[in-house]
N, C-alpha and C positions, 0 to 999 in steps of 0.2 A: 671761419672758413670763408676764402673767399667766392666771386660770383663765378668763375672759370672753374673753380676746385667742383662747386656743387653742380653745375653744368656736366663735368666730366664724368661726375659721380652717377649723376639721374643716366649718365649714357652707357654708361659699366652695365650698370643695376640692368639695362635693354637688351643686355647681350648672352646670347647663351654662352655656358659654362667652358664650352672649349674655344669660346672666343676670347675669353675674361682669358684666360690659363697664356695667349697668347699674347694677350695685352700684357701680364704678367711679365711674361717672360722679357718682352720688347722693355720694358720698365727697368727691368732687372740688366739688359743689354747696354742702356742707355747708362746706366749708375756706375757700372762696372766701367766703361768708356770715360766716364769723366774722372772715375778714381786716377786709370793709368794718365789724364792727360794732368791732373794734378802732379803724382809721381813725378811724370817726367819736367816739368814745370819745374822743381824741387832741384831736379837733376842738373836741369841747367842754373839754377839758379847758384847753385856750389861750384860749378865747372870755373868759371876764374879762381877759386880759392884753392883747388886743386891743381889748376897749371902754374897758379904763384909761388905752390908749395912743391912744384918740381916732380908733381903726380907724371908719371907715362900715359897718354891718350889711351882709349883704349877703345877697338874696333869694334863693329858691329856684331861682330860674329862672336869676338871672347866677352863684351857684354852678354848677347843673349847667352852667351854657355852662364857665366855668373849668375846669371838670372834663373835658370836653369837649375842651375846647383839650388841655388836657395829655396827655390819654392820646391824642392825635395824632399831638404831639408828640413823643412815648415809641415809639411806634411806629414813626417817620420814623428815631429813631433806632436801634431794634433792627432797623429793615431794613440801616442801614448798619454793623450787626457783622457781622463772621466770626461764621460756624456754631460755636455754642459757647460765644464770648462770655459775661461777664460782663452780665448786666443789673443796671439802675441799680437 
């Protein structure tokens, strides 16, 4: 571990429990933010191979609906795993 990692740690340990649940949470905000900017990174990173392949653009608005759709989708299906389950 390094000297920043146990510094950060000794400062966690100083805080009470509903500060920790906050920090938590900010952790958890920060992780989920760098997932979508990877995603979208991905996104662009195919976008010439889709306009060379004569893909139609597609707008902001029928994106997020797509988006939309799938994490519905995704949903419908982690309701019907066993507790535990792999997710996709």
């Amino acid at each position: 571990m390094s000297a920043s990692e146990t510094k950060l740690l000794e400062k966690l340990k100083h805080l009470p429990p509903e500060k920790r649940a906050e920090v938590e949470d900010f952790v958890d905000f920060l992780a989920n933010k760098l997932r979508r900017e990877a995603a979208f990174d991905r996104l662009l990173a195919i976008a010439p191979a889709l306009e060379a392949a004569g893909a139609e653009p597609m707008s902001e608005e029928q994106a997020a609906t797509l988006v939309k759709e799938v994490r519905a989708e995704r949903r419908v299906r982690r309701k019907d795993k066993p507790p535990g389950a792999s997710r996709p």
